[in-house]
C-alpha positions as CSV (number, residue, x, y, z in Angstrom):
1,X,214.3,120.2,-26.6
2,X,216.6,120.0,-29.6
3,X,219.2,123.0,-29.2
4,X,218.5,126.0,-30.6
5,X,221.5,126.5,-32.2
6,X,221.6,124.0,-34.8
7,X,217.8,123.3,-35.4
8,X,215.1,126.5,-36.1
9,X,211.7,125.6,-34.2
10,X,208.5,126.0,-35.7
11,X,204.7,126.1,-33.5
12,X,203.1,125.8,-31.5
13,X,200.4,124.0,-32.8
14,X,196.9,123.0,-31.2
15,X,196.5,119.6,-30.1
16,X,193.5,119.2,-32.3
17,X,195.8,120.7,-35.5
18,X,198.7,117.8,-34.5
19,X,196.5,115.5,-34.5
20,X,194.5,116.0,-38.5
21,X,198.3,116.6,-39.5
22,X,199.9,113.3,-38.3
23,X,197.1,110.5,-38.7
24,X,196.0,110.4,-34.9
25,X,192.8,110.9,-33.4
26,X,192.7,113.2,-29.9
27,X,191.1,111.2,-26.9
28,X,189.5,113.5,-25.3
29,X,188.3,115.8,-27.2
30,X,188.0,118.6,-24.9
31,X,191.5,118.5,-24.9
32,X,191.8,119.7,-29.1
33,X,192.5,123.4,-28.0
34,X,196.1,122.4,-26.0
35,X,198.9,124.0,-26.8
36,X,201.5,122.4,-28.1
37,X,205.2,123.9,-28.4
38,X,207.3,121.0,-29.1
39,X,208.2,117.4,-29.3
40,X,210.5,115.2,-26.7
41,X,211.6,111.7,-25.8
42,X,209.4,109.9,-23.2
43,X,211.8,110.5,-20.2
44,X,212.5,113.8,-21.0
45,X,209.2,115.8,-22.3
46,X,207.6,118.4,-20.0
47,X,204.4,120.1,-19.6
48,X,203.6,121.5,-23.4
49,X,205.7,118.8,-25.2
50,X,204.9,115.8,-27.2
51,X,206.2,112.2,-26.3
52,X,205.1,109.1,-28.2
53,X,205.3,105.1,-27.3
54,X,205.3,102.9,-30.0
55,X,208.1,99.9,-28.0
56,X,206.2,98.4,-25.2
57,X,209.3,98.1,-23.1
58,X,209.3,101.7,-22.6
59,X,205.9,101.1,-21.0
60,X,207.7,102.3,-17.8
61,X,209.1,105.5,-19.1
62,X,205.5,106.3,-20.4
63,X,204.2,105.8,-17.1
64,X,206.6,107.9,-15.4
65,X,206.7,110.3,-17.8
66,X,205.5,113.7,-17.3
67,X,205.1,115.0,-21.2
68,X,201.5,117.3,-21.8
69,X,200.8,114.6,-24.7
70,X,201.8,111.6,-25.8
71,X,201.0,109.2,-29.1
72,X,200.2,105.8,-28.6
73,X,198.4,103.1,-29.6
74,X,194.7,102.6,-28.4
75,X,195.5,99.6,-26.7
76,X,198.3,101.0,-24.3
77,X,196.0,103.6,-23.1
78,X,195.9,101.9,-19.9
79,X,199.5,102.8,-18.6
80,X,199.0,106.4,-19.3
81,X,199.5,108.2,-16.2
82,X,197.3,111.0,-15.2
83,X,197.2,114.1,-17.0
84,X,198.9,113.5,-20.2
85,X,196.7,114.1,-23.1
86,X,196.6,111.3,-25.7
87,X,196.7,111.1,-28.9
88,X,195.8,107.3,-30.6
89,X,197.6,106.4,-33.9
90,X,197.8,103.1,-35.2
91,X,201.6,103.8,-36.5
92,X,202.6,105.7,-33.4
93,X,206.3,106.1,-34.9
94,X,205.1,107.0,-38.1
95,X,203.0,110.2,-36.6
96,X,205.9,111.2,-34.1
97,X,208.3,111.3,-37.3
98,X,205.4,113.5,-39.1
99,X,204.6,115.2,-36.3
100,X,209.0,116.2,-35.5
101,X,208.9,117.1,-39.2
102,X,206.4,119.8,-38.6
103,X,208.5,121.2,-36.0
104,X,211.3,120.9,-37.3
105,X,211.0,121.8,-41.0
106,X,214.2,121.2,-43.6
107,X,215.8,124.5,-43.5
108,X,217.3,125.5,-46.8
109,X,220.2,128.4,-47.8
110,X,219.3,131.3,-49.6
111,X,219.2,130.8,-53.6
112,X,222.6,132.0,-55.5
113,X,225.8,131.3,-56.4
114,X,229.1,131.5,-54.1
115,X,231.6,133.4,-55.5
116,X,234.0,131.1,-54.9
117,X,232.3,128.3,-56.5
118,X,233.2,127.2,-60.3
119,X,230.3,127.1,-62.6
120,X,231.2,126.2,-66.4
121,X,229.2,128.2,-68.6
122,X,227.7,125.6,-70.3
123,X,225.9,124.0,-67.3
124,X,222.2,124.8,-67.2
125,X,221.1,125.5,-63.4
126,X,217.5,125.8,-63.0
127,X,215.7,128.0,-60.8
128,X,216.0,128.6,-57.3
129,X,219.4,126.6,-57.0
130,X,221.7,127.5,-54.2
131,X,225.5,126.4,-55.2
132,X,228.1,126.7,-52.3
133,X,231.5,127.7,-51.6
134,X,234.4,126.4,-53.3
135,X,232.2,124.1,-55.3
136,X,232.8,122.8,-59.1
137,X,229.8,122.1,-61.8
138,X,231.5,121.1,-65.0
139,X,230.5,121.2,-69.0
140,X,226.9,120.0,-69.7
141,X,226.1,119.3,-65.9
142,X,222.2,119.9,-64.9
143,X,220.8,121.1,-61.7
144,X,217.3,120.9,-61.5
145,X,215.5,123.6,-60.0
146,X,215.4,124.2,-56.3
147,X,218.5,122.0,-55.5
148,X,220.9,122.6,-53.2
149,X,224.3,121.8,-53.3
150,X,226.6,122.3,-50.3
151,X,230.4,123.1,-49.9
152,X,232.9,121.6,-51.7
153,X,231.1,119.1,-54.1
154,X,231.9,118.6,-57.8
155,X,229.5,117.5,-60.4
156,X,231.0,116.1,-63.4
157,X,230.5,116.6,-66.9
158,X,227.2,116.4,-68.5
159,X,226.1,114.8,-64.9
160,X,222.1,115.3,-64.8
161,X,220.9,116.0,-61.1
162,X,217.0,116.4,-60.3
163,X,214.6,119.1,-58.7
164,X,214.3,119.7,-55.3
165,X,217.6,117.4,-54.6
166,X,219.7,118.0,-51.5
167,X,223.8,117.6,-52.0
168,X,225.7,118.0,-49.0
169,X,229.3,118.7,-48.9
170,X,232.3,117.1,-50.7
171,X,229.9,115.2,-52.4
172,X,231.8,113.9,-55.9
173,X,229.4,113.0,-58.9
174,X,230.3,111.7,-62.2
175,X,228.6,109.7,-65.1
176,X,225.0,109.7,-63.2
177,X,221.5,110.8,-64.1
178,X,220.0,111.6,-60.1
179,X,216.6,111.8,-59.7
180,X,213.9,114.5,-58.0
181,X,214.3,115.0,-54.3
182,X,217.1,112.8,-53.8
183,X,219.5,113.4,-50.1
184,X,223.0,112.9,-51.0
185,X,225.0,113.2,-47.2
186,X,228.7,114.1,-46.9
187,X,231.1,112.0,-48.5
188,X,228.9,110.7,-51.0
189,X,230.7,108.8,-54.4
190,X,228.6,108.3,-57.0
191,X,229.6,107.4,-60.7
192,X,233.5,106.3,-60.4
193,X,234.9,103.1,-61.9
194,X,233.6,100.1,-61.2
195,X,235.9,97.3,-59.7
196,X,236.1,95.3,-63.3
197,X,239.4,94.3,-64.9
198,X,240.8,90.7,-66.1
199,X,243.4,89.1,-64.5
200,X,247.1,88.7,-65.7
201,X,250.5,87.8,-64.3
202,X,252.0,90.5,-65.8
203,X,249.8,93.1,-64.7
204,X,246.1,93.3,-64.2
205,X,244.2,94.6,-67.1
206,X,241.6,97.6,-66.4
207,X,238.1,96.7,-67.9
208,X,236.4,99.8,-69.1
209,X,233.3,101.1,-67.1
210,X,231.3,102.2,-69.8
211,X,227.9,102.4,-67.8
212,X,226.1,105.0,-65.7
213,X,224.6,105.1,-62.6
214,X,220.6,105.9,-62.3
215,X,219.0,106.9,-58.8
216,X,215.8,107.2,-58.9
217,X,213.4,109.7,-57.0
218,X,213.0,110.3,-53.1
219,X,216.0,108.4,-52.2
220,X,218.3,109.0,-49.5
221,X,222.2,107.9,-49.1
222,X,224.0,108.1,-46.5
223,X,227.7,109.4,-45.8
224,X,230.9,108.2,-47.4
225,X,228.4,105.6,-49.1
226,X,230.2,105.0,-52.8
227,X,227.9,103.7,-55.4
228,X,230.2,102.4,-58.9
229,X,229.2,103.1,-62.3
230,X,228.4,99.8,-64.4
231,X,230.4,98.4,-66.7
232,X,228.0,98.3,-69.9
233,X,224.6,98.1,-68.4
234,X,224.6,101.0,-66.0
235,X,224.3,100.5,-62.2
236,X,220.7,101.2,-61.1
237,X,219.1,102.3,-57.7
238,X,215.7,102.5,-57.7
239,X,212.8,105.3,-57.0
240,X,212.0,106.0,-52.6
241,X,215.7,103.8,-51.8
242,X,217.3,104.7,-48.6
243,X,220.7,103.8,-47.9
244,X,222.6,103.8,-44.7
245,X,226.3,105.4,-44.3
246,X,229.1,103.6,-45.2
247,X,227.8,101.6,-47.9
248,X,229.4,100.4,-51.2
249,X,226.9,99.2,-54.3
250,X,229.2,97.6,-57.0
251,X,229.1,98.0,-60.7
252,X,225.8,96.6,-62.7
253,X,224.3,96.5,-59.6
254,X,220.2,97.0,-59.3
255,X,217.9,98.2,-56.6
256,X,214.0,97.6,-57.0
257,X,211.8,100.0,-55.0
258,X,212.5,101.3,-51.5
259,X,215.2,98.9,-50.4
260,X,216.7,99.8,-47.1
261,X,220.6,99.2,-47.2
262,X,221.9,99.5,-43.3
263,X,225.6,100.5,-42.6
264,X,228.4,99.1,-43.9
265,X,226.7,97.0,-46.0
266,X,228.4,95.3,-49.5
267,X,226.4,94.5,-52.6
268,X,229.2,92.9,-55.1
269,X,228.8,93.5,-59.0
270,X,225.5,92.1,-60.8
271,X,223.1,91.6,-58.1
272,X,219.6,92.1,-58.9
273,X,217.7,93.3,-55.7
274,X,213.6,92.9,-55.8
275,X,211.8,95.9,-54.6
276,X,211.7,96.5,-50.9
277,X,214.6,94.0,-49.8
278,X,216.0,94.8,-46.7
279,X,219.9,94.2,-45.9
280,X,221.1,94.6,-42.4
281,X,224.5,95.7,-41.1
282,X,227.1,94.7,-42.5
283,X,226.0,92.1,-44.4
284,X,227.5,91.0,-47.8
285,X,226.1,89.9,-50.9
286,X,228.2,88.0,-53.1
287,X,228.2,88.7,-56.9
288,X,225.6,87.7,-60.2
289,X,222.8,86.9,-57.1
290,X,219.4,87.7,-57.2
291,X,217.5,89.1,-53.9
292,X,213.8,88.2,-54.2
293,X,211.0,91.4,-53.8
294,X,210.7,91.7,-50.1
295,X,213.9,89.9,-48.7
296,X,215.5,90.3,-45.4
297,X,218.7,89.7,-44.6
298,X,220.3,90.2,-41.3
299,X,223.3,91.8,-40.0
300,X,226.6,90.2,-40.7
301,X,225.5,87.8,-42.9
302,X,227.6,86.5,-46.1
303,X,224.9,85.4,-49.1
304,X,226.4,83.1,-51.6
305,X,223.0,82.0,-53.1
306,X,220.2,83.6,-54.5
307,X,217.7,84.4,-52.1
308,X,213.6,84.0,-52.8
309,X,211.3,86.8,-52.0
310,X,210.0,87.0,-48.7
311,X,212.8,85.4,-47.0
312,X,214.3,85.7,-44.3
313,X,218.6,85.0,-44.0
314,X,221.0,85.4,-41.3
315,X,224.6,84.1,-40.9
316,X,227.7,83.2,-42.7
317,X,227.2,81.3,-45.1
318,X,223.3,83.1,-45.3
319,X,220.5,80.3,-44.5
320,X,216.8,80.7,-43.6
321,X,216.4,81.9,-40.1
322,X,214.9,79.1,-38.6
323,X,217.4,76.6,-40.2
324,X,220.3,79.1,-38.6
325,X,219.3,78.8,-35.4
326,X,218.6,75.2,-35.3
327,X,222.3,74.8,-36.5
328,X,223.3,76.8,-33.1
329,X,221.1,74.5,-31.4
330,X,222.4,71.7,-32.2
331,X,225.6,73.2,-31.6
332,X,224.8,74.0,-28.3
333,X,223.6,70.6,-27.0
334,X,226.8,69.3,-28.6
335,X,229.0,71.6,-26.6
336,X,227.0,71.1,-23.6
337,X,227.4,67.4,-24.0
338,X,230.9,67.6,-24.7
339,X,231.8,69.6,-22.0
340,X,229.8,67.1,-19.6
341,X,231.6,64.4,-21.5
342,X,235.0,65.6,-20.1
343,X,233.8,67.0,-16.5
């Protein structure tokens, strides 16, 4: 049970309601009219509360478990143990995360102003916008209507941010157009210089950043994540993008559609990233490279090429998964034979 104090509860709902509401079908269908007052992980979920198995090698937590229902997949019905009412989805993950959401609605503050907070007069804040304390919206900035913006965060001047978008605290924004029902997490940089200037022995000379940055709609970005305004063309993130914590997105950077950017990841300036790629944590992507639609690269890896869609990369330097772990193969058998060599 998530702890009161911090999360507001909604239900119950009826197994039979759950169930239209999340993609899943009831087994039993005498069993529609249960009551259900909450959601909870395998080893932990009660009588009343919802579980679901979607890893099979917590096929022995589901069997112990002693949760009133639990969502699964139709072939794993066979390790339910007695009692627990089930509910069959073919994305069981996906219908947990729908099914937590309808407990656990987004809360938001009331609509106003904090006194404390610094509007400039010339902003235009739609309707329904809720501006914290201590925070600063300069000259020409718009809010979109129904956005929330949380302690502490500065928008910059003639900075455009969408409906519905949520800005968390100490959140800086500058020289960026953000999108409708964008998640911006504490920390957040978006819109500062890009990392451009031309080397000199007497001094390194600053390059003007003369671009923007664009995030599209329904992304999400995660805290202390800094994404660098371009340097002429304008640094793009694209519509339904989610990006871990920690990350940094250089100048003239571009995202396709709903890449996934884990922790600690790197993209340097120019990289063109295909909709959907996928970088793991902490990898590193060198600059000018292209990422193919649909890409995968895994953690820790450094790319140094371009990358085709569909692939698959791991390591430093980056090569197709199969060829990496053929190198550490061969590796392997030459250690092994070394070591024999000298026993």
């Amino acid at each position: 049970m998530a702890d009161p104090r911090y999360f507001d509860r909604a239900g119950p709902f009826s197994l039979g309601d759950l169930a239209a509401r999340i993609g899943a079908r009831v087994a039993d269908p005498a069993q529609v009219g249960m009551t259900i007052s909450d959601v909870a992980p395998l080893d932990q979920a009660g009588p009343g509360q919802l579980a679901f198995l979607d890893n099979p090698k917590y096929a022995a937590a589901f069997s112990a478990t002693r949760a009133g229902a639990c969502i699964l997949h139709e072939k794993n019905a066979g390790l339910a143990p007695s009692g627990v009412a089930l509910l069959f989805s073919g994305n069981p993950y996906l219908s947990y995360a729908r099914a937590a959401q309808l407990f656990y609605p987004a809360t938001r503050p009331a609509p106003g102003i904090h006194p404390t907070a610094v509007v400039d007069p010339s902003a235009l804040l739609g309707k329904d916008v809720s501006v914290g304390a201590q925070v600063v919206i300069d000259a020409g900035a718009e809010i979109g209507d129904g956005t929330v913006i949380g302690p502490g965060s500065h928008i910059g001047r003639n900075v455009v941010v969408g409906e519905g978008c949520r800005i968390a605290s100490s959140v800086t924004l500058s020289h960026c157009h953000i999108g409708a029902r964008v998640t911006l997490h504490p920390g957040v940089r978006i819109g500062q210089d890009g990392f451009g200037f031309a080397p000199d022995p007497a001094g390194h000379v600053k390059v003007p950043q003369l671009g923007r940055v664009l995030i599209g709609d329904d992304c999400e970005i995660g805290a202390n994540s800094t994404i660098d305004r371009g340097a002429g063309p304008d640094t793009v993130v694209g519509p339904g993008c989610w990006i871990d914590n920690l990350v940094q997105i250089g100048h003239n950077v571009t995202l396709g559609r709903g890449c996934i950017v884990i922790a600690q990841a790197g993209i340097a300036g120019s990289t063109q990233l295909g909709d959907y790629v996928v970088l793991a944590a902490q990898s590193g992507i060198a600059g000018h490279l292209k990422i193919g639609t649909g890409a995968r690269i895994g953690a820790k890896s450094g790319v140094m090429t371009d990358i085709p869609a569909g692939a698959s990369f791991f390591g430093i330097p980056a090569t197709r998964v199969k060829e990496y772990f053929r190198q550490v193969a061969v590796l392997r058998r030459l250690a092994q034979k070394k070591g024999a060599d000298n026993e």
